[in-house]
N, C-alpha and C positions, 0 to 999 in steps of 0.2 A: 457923775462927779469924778475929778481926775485922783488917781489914787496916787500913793507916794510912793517912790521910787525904792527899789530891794534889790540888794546885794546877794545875788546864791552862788556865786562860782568866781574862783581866783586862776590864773595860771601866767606865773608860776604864783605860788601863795608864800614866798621868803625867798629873799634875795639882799644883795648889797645896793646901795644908793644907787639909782641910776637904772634900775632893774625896770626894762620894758615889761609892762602888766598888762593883761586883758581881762576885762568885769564883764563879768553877763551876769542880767538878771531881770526885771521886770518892770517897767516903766519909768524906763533911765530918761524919759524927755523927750520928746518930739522933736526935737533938731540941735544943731551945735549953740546958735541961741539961747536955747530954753534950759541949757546948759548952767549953772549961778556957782558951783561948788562941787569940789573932789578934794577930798581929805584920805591920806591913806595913813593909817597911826598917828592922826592927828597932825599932820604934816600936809600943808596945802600943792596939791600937784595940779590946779586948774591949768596952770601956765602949760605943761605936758600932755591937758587931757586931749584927745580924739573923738568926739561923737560920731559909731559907723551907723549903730539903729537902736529904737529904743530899747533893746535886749541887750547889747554891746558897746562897749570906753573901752579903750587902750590911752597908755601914759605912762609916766616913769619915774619910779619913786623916789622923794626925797632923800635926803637925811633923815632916818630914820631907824629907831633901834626896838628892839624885841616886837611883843606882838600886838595889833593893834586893827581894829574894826577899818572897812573901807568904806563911807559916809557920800552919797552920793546928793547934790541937789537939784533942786529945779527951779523954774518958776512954775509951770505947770503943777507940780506934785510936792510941792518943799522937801522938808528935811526927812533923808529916806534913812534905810534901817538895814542890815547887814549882819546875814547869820554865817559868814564864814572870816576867817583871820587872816590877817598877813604879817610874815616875821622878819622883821628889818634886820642885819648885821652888819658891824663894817670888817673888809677883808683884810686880812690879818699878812704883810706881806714876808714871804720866806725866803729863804737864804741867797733861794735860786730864784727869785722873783725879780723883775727889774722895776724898778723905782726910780725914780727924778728926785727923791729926797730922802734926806736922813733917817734911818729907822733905828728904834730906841732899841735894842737887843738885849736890853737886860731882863727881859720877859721871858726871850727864847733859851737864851744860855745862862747857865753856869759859871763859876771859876773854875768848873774843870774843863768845861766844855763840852759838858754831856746835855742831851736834849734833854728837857722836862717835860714841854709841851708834847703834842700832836707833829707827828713829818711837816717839814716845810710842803712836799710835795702831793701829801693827801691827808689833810685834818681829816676827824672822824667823824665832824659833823658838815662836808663835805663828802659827794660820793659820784664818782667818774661817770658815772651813766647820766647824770643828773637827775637823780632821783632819790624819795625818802629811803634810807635803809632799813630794814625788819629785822636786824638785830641777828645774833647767836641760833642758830637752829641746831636742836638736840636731836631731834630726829633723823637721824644721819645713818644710812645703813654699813653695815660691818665690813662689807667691802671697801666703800667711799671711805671710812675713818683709817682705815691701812696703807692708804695713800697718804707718804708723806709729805707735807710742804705746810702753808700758811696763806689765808686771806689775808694778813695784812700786806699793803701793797708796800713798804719800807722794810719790809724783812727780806733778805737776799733767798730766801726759800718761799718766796710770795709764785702762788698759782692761781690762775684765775678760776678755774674748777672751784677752787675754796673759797675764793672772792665771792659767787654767785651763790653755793651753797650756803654760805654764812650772811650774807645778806640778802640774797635776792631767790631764796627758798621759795616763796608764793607768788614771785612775781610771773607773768603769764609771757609768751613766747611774742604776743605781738609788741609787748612793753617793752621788752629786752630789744628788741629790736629797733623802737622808737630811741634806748637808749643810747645802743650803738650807732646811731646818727647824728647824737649829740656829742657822742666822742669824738666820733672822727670831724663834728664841725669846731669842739675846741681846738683840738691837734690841729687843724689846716689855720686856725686861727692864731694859734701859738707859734708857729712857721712863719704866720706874717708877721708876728709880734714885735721880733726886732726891729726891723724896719721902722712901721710905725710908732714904735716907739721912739726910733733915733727922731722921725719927724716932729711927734709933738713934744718931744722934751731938747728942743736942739742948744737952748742957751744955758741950761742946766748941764748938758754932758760939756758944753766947751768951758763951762765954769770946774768942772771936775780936770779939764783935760792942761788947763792951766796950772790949776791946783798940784796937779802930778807933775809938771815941767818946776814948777820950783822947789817941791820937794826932793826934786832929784838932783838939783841946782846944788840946796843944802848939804846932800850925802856926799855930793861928790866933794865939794870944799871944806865940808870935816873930816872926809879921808887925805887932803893934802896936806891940811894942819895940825891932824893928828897925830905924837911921836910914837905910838905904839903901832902904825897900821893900820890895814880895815875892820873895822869892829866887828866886820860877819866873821871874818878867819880865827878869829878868839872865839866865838859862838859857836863854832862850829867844828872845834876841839875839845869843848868843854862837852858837848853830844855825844861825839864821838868815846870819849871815855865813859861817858853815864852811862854809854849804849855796850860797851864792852863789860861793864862791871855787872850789867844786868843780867847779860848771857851768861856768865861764868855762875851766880849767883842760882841761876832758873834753866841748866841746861839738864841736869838731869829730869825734874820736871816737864819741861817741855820735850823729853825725847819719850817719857812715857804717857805724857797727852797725844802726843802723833801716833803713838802706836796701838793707843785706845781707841784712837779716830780711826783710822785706818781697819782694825778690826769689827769695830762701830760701822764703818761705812759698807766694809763688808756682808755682814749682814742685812744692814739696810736692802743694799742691790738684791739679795737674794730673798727679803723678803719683798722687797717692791716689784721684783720681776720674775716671783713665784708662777703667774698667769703663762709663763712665753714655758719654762722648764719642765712643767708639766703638761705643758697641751701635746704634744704627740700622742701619752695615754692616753689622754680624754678625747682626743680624738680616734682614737682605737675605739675605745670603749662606745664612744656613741653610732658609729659606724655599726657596731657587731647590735648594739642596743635599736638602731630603727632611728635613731635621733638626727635627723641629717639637719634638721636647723641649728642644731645648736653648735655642729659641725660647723657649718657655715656663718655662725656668728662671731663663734670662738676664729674662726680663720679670717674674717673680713678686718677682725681686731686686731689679730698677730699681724695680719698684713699691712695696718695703717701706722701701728707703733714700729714697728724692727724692720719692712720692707727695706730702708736705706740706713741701714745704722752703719758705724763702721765697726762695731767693738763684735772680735773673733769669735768670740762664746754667743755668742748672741746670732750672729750668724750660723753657725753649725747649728744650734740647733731650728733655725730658721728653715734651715735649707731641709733638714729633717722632715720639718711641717711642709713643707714643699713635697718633697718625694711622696708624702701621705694623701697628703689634696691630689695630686695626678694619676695616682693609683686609684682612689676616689670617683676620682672623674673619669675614668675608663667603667669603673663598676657601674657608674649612674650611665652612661650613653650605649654599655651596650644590655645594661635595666630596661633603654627608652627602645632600644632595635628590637626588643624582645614582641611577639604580636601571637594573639591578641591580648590589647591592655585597654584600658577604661579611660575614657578621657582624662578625667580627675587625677590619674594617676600619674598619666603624661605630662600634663599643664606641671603636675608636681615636678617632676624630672626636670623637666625645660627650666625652671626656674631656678631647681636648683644649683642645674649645671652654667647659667647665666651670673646667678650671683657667685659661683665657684673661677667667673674668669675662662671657662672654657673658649679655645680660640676658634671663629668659625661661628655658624649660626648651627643651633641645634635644634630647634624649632621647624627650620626647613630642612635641614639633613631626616626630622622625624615625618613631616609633609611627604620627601621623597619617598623613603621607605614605606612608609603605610601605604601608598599610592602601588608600589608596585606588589607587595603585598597581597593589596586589592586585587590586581588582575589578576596574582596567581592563582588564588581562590576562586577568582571566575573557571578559568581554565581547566583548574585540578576540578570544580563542580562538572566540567562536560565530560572529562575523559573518565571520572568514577561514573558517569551516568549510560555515557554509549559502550561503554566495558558490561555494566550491569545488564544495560538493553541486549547485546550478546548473547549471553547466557541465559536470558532468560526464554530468547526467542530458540535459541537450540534445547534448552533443557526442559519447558516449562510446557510451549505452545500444544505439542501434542496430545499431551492431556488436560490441557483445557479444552482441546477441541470436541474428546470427547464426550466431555463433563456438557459442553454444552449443546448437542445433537444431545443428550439426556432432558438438559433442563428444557429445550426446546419442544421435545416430544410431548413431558409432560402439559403444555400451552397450549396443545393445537386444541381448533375448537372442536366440537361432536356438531353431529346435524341438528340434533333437537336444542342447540344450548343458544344463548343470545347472543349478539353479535358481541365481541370484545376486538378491539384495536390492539395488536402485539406491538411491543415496544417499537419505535421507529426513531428518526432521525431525533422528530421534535418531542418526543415524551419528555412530559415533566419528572420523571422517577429523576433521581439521585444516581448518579454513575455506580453506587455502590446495591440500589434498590434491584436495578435492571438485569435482569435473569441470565444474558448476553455476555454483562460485564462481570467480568474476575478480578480485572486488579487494572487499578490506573497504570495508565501506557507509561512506560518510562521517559519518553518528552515530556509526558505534561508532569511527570514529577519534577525533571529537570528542571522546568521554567519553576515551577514553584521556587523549589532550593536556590534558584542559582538567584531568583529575585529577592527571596529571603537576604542571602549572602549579600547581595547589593544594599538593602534598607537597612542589615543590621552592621553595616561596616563603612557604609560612603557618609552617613550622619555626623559622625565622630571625627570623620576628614575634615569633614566640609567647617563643621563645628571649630576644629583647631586650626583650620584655616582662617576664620572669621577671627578668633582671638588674636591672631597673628597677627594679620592686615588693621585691626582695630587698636592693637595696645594694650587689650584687656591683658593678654596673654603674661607680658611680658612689662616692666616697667621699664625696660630702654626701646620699646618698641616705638615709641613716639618720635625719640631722636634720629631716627633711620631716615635717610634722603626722602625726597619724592622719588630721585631716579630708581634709587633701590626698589621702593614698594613698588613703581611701575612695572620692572622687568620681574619683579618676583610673580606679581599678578597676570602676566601677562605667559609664564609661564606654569602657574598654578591653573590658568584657564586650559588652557594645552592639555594638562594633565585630567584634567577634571574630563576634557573633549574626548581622550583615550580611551576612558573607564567608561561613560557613555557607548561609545561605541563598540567595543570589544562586545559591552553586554546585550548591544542591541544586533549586531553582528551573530552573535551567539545564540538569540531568538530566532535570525533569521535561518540560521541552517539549520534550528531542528523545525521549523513548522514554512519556513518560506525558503528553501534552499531556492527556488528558481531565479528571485532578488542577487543571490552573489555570484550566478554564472559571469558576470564581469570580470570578476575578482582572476586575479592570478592561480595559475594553479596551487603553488605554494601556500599563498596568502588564502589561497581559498580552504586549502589541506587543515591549516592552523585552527580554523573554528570547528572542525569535525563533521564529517560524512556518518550519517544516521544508518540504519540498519531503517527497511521497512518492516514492521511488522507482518506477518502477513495473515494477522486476527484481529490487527488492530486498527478499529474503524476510527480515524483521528477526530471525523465529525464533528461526533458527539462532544468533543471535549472541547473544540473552538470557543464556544462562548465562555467557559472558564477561563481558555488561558486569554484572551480577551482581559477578561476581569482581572486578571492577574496584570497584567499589561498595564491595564489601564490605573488600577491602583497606585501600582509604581510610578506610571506618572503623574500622579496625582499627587504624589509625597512628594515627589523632587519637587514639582511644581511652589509647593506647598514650603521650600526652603528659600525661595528667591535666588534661586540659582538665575548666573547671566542665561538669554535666550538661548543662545546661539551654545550654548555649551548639553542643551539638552533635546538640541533639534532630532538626535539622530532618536533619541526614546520616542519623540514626538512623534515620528517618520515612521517607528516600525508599531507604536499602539493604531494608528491611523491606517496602514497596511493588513493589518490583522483584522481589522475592522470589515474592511473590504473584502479581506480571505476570507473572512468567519461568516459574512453572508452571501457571498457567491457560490462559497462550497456547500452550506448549507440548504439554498437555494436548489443547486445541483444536486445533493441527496433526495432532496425534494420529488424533485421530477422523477428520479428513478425510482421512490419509493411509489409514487404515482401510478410509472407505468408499470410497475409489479400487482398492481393492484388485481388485476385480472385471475392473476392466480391465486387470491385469496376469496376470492368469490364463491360462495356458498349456492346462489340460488335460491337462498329463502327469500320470499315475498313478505316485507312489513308493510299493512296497509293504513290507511287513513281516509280522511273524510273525501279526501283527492284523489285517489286511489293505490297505490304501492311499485317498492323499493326495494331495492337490494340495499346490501349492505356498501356495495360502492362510494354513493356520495355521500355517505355520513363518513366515511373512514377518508376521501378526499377531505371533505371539510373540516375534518379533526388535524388532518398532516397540517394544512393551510394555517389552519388555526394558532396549532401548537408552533407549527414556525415562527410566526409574527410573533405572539407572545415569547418565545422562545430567543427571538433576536431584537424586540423593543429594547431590553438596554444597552444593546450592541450599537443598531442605527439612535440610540438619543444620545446626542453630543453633549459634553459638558464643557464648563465654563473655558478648560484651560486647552478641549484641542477645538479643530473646529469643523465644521459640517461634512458627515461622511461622503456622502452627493454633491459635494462641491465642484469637483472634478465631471468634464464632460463623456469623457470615457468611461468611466467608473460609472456614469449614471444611463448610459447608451447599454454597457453589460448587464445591470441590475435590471434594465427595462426587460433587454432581452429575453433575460432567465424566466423572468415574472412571466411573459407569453407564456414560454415556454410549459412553465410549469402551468399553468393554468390549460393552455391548450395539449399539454399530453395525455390529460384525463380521458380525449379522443381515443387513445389506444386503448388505455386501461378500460373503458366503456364499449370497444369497439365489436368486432365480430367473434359471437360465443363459443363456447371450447363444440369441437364435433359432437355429435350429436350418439348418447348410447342409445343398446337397445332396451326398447321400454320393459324387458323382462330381469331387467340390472336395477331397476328403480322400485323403492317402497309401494304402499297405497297412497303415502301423500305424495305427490310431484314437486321437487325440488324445495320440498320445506314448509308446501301450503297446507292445510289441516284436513283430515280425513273428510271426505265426502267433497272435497273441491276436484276430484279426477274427473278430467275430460274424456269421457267415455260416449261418445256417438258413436247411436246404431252402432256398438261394439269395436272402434276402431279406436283405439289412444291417439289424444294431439301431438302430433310430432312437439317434439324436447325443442327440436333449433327453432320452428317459428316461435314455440311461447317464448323464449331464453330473446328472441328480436323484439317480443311487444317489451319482454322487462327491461331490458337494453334501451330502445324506444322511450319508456318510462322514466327510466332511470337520464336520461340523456337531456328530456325538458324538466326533469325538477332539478337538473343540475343547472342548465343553464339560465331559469327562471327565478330559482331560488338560492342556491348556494352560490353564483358566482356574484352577481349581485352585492351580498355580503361581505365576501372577499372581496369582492372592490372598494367596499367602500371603509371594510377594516387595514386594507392595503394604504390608501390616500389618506387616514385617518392617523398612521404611523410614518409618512412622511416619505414612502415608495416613490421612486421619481415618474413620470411620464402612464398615471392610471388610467387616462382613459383611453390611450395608446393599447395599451392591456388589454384594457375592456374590449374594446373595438376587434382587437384580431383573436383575442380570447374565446369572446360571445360569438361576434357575428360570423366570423369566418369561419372558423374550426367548425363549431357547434351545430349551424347550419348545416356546416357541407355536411356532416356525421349523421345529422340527422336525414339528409334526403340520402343518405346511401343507406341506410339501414330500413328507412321507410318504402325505399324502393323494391331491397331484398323479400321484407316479410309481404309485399305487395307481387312479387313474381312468384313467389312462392303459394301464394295464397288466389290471384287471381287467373293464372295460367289451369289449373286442374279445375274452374269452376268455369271460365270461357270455353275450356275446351272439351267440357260436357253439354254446352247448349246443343250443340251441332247433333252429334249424336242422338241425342234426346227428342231431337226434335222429329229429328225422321226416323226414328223408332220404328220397328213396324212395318216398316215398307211405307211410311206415311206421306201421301202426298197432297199437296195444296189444292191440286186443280181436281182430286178426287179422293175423299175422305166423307165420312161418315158424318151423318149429322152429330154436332157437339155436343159432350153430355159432361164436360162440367175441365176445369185447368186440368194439362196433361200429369203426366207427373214429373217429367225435366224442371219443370216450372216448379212444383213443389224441392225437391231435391235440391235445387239451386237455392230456392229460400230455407231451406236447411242448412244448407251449407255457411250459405248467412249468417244463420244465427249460431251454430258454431263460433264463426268469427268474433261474433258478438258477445258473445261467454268469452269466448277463449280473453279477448281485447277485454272486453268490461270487468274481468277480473282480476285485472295487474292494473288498469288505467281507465278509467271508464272517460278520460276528458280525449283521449286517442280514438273512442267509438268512431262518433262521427267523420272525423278525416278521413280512420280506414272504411268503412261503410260506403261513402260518398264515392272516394278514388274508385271500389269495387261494383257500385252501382252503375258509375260511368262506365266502366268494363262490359257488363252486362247488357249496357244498353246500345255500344258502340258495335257489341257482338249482334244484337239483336237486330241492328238496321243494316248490317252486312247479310245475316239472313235472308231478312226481306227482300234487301236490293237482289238477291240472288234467285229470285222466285220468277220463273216464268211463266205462270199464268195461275188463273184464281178459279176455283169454284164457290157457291156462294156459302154453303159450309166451312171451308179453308177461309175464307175470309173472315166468318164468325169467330172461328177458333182461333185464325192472328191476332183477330183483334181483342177476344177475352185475353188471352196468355199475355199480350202486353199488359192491357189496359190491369189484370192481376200483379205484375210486376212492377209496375209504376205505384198501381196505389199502397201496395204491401210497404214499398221502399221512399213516400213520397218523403217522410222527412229525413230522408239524406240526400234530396236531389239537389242537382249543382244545372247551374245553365247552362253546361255541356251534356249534361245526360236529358236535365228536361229538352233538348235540341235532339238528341238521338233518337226521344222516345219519339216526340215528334215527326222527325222526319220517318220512323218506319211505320209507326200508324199512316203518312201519307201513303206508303206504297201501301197501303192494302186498300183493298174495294171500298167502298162506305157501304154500310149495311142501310139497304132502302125501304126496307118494308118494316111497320111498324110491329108486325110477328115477330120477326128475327131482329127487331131491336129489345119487344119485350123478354124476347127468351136469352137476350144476351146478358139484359140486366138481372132474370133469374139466378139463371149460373154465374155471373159475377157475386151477386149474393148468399150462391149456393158457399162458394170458393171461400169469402169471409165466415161466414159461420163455420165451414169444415176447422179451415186453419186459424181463427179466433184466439186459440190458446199458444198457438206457435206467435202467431205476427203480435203477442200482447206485446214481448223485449222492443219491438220494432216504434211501440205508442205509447209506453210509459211515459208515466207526469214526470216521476220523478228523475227519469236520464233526461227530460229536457230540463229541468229544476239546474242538473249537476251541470250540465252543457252549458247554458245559459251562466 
């Protein structure tokens, strides 16, 4: 159902006839049609209306007086209804008004001729901005009321300050605004007034212009016929005397009204422009008080009213204020040069001295300064540090040294104590834990400090740099060219490029000096030549200062600083990176090949058999490295891959051989051998009753020291590198199986066939070269010897010797048995067919006896035989006769079983279940 049309908004809502209106409100009608009525005070404006949309009419009011409802109709919605007012008046024309018609003035004036009403120029129910006025406001503060003048705008002391206080007290800054647009469109309207006005009233002004031409017709022809003259010249005698009689009457009067004025006026000025006569005090006083704004508001104010006055007093004491702000301004800019200051305090300064007028930018005059500032502090940080490092290595070193040959002593291990690892490259202790360490090296305090000085003074730069370039800074920072902020930027980058590299320049002479042999001598002089210490292992400390490095760059990073401004930190945390594991790598290795002379000689066993302490303390070095340098090689988001580089990753491979393959040394051939009357009952750390005591003769030190060598050398390569290879690849090492390959195979090997060979010449030379002997014992000859009565004893002695070996080996290694047994069997048997072959004829006894003494030797040894020994035994049982007769084969098989039962208890180490269990 259509509802009916509502009036809620007027503008303007009172005006004079003719006054264009716009109605909003709520279902004004669906189109200019449906439109039937517009009444505004009961005055029909249909003729005027405008339908824009159903919410919106414009049109332009009648004749119409006071206030009265706006009545919209329709045909859709009829007769509508209207909750706001509009107030008709007609304009009241004044003095200075132009009009086309007669205006009645006995409203305006008097018979004296004094006004009654309202200004021709601004009624009071009329108001220049075009808007309602809010009347009188008493809230006025004590300041504003000692300003003399007057809102009204017909008073010759009319101010507009008072105009807006007195009427437009609540009105809001966007409204004053809208007003002052309707001023300036009456004034440009009033401008064209004339004009248009001569067009539409043209027949009205020539009927006036007429009017005057005969009036003037009239004067001049009653001045000709007149006998007394011109009637103005009598009128204006009769003035002139009334105007004489009045002075005489009212002159002393009037001499002490001017002089009342005058001292009246006086005082006025001095109390109106109390504000200018007293600001040099108050500008003292707030100065000495801390109060600089108020400083600078009082002076932004002197400077906007009296800057151009001409009056003498006013000046001198202007220029006053003058002499005080520059003096001012000196105290605040070299407040802002003073360092170090807090941003906050800065930003204050700069503002200050911007709103004080200061000539010049002092926002970048404080950029420059703190910028070099900046370096100085880097600089003064190296030269208090290598001045310290000095004295500390003349005054200090010697008695650390001996402090530590003290502490040191106390560490060593005892024979009977367990193995303990002494601090080395990769220990996890705390620089300060480490028995070694006295006091961090003066570099690596350097870098700390000098990185310090960098994060806690380049932020604050960087920080009021940003405010600058942004505008925060500064409220004229906006208006500055593009050219300007480009060249500022371009050398605030410069500047920023400086301090980067000074500091990273600065890193590299105390930990990378061999990076700036390029550098000029001079230029190279400037960053400082370090003292070596010469206690001070800098190793250790790499992955700190690492860390230190890296940090730092991680905070710049972390400011969005341009790229290219912090390549060179980028450059040296990326280099250090590279230092920190190659050197460390390299300590590596020499800690490795030291290894040898920590070597104890205790035997730790297991299920496998035993160990020195060698490859546990290798695979602790190894160990602790990686973990030691994991967060060194893991890259982070902002640098990037330490192996990226082909070189870097070709030296890294190399080191890694290295250090893997120089375990060789440190495993390699054992210290000389003492005499056994220098050694305990236990032998090099094995537990009482493990002495190698055959038939009264001690095992030589050097061969067993070769099987633990030996031992030690395949649980290195079987077990330990293995691991290391695969915690190496697992942390991102470049080129591992390269490692592996020359690591394991090559090194390991070759070590192991030369040590295998050693204990092997050692061990089978004194046992070959007792067959011989043995053999022809006696005068003992083949082709004439005695019937056999059971194995010689060469033959036993040799299987003694054996099982020596067999103890001596199965007690460090038992998986080493077989290999040396086997190699030593084949000895035995290679020996044993050169015999044979060397026999020139047989008896059938000597044949008996070759052939027991073998066929004893082979079956004693059969499980170590190889296809070259079973070949040897072979071919010397072919040299000997075969035994034909069933006698001398049963009596062969007697004595062969005599031979097992005698030695039953010797040859059991030779048929144990369980060495083939371990073997196997």
């Amino acid at each position: 159902m259509p509802k009916e049309p509502k009036v809620t908004g007027l503008s303007p809502n009172e005006g004079p006839p003719g006054t264009k209106v716009t109605i909003r409100g709520e279902n004004l009608g669906t189109g200019a049609t449906d439109l039937t009525g517009l009444t505004i005070c009961g005055v029909n404006c249909l003729l005027t209306a405008e339908w824009v949309s159903p919410s919106k009419i414009t049109c332009k009011t009648g004749l119409c007086k006071g206030k009265g409802e706006v009545i919209v109709t329709t045909r859709s919605g009829g007769l509508g209804t209207c909750t706001v007012t509009f107030r008709g008046y007609v304009m009241q024309t004044g003095p200075l008004e132009e009009s086309a018609v007669w205006i009645d003035e006995s409203t305006t004036t008097d018979k004296r001729g004094r006004s009654k009403s309202s200004s021709a120029l601004f009624r009071k129910n009329e108001d220049p901005l075009g808007m309602s006025m809010e009347g009188n406001c008493n809230e006025v503060s004590v300041y504003i009321c000692s300003i003399p003048g007057s809102g009204d705008p017909s008073n010759e002391k009319f101010l507009s300050e008072w105009f807006l206080i007195e009427n437009h007290h609540h009105t809001s800054f966007d409204d004053l605004k809208t007003g002052l647009s309707y001023l300036k469109r009456k004034s440009s309207q009033r401008s064209e007034g004339p004009l248009a006005f001569m067009k539409g009233n043209l027949t009205s002004i020539m009927d006036c212009q007429d009017a005057l031409a005969a009036m003037h017709q009239d004067l001049l022809k009653d001045e000709s016929t007149s006998e007394g003259g011109s009637i103005t010249e009598k009128l204006e005698t009769l003035l002139n005397n009334a105007n004489d009689k009045a002075n005489a009457m009212y002159q002393d009067v009037l001499g002490r009204k001017d002089k009342a004025d005058a001292t009246r006026n006086a005082l006025n000025v001095l109390q109106r422009f109390r504000f200018l006569f007293s600001l040099p005090g108050s500008i003292e006083r707030n100065i000495q008080n801390g109060d600089y704004d108020i400083v600078i508001n009082d002076y932004a104010k002197a400077k906007s009213l009296f800057a151009d006055t001409e009056v003498q007093v006013f000046k001198r004491v202007y220029l006053e204020v003058e002499k005080q702000i520059e003096t001012f301004r000196g105290q605040l800019t070299e407040k802002l040069m003073q360092l170090p200051s807090s941003l906050d305090e800065q930003s204050k300064l700069i503002r200050y001295l911007m709103d004080l007028g200061e000539p010049g930018d002092p926002a970048w005059d404080c950029l420059v300064n703190q910028q070099k500032w900046l370096l100085q502090l880097l600089f003064s940080c190296k030269e208090e540090h290598i001045k310290q490092g000095l004295c500390y290595s003349q005054a200090t070193f010697p008695m650390l040294l001996c402090l530590q040959r003290f502490l040191i002593s106390l560490h060593l291990p005892s024979g009977h104590s367990s193995v303990k690892r002494m601090p080395s490259f990769g220990s996890t202790q705390s620089p300060d834990q480490a028995g070694w360490k006295f006091k961090t090296p003066q570099r690596v305090q350097f870098v700390d400090d000098l990185t310090d000085v960098l994060l806690e003074n380049f932020p604050d730069l960087w920080k009021l740099w940003e405010g600058y370039s942004t505008g925060s800074l500064l409220n004229e920072a906006a208006e500055k060219t593009d050219v300007a902020n480009q060249e500022k930027e371009s050398k605030f980058k410069k500047m920023v490029e400086e301090v980067m590299s000074v500091y990273s320049k600065l890193l590299r002479a105390a930990f990378l000096p061999e990076t700036l042999s390029s550098l000029p001598k001079e230029q190279r002089a400037k960053y400082g030549v370090w003292p070596e210490g010469k206690y001070d292992n800098m190793a250790h400390w790499l992955p700190q200062f690492v860390r230190t490095i890296r940090s730092c760059n991680s905070t710049l990073s972390g400011m969005n600083l341009p790229d290219e401004t912090t390549h060179d930190v980028r450059d040296v945390a990326q280099d250090t990176r590279v230092h920190c594991v190659t050197t460390l790598l390299q300590q590596a290795t020499e800690d490795v090949k030291a290894l040898n002379d920590r070597e104890t000689w205790t035997v730790e066993r297991d299920d496998r058999g035993g160990i020195t302490a060698l490859p546990l303390l290798f695979e602790n070095i190894i160990t602790e490295l990686i973990q030691h340098l994991k967060e060194v090689v893991q890259s982070r988001a902002e640098e990037s891959e330490i192996f990226r580089r082909a070189d870097t990753r070709m030296k890294v491979s190399k080191l890694c051989e290295d250090m893997l393959s120089v375990i060789s040394l440190g495993l390699g051939p054992p210290l000389p051998t003492q005499p056994p009357s220098t050694f305990p009952g236990t032998l090099l750390g094995l537990e009482t009753g493990s002495t190698f005591l055959i038939h009264g003769l001690h095992v030589h030190f050097q061969e067993r020291r070769l099987v633990t060598v030996l031992s030690n050398c395949s649980h290195t390569r079987e077990k330990v590198l293995p691991k290391l290879i695969d915690l190496l690849e697992k942390n991102g090492y470049p080129e591992v199986q390269k490692v592996q390959k020359v690591g394991t195979n090559i090194c390991f090997s070759a070590l192991d066939e030369k040590l295998f060979d050693a204990y092997l010449e050692q061990k089978a030379d004194p046992l070959v070269g007792a067959l011989e002997p043995g053999v022809y014992a006696g005068y003992f000859m083949w082709n004439d010897c005695l019937p056999p009565r059971g194995v010689r004893n060469y033959v036993k002695e040799a299987l003694m010797n054996l099982i020596a070996v067999h103890a001596e080996v199965f007690s460090i290694s038992p998986l080493l048995v077989e290999r040396v047994l086997s190699r030593l069997l084949q000895a035995l048997a290679e020996e044993m067919l050169r015999l044979m072959e060397c026999v020139t004829g047989w008896s059938a006894d000597g044949a008996i006896q070759a052939r027991l003494e073998l066929c004893a030797l082979q079956d004693a040894l059969a499980l170590y035989k190889t296809p070259e020994s079973s070949k040897s035994f072979h071919d010397a049982l072919q040299m000997v006769p075969p035994v034909k007769s069933a006698a001398d084969r049963k009596n062969l098989e007697e004595l062969m079983n005599k031979f097992k039962s005698n030695m039953q208890l010797q040859l059991t180490c030779f048929r144990s279940d369980s060495l083939k269990r371990t073997l196997v």
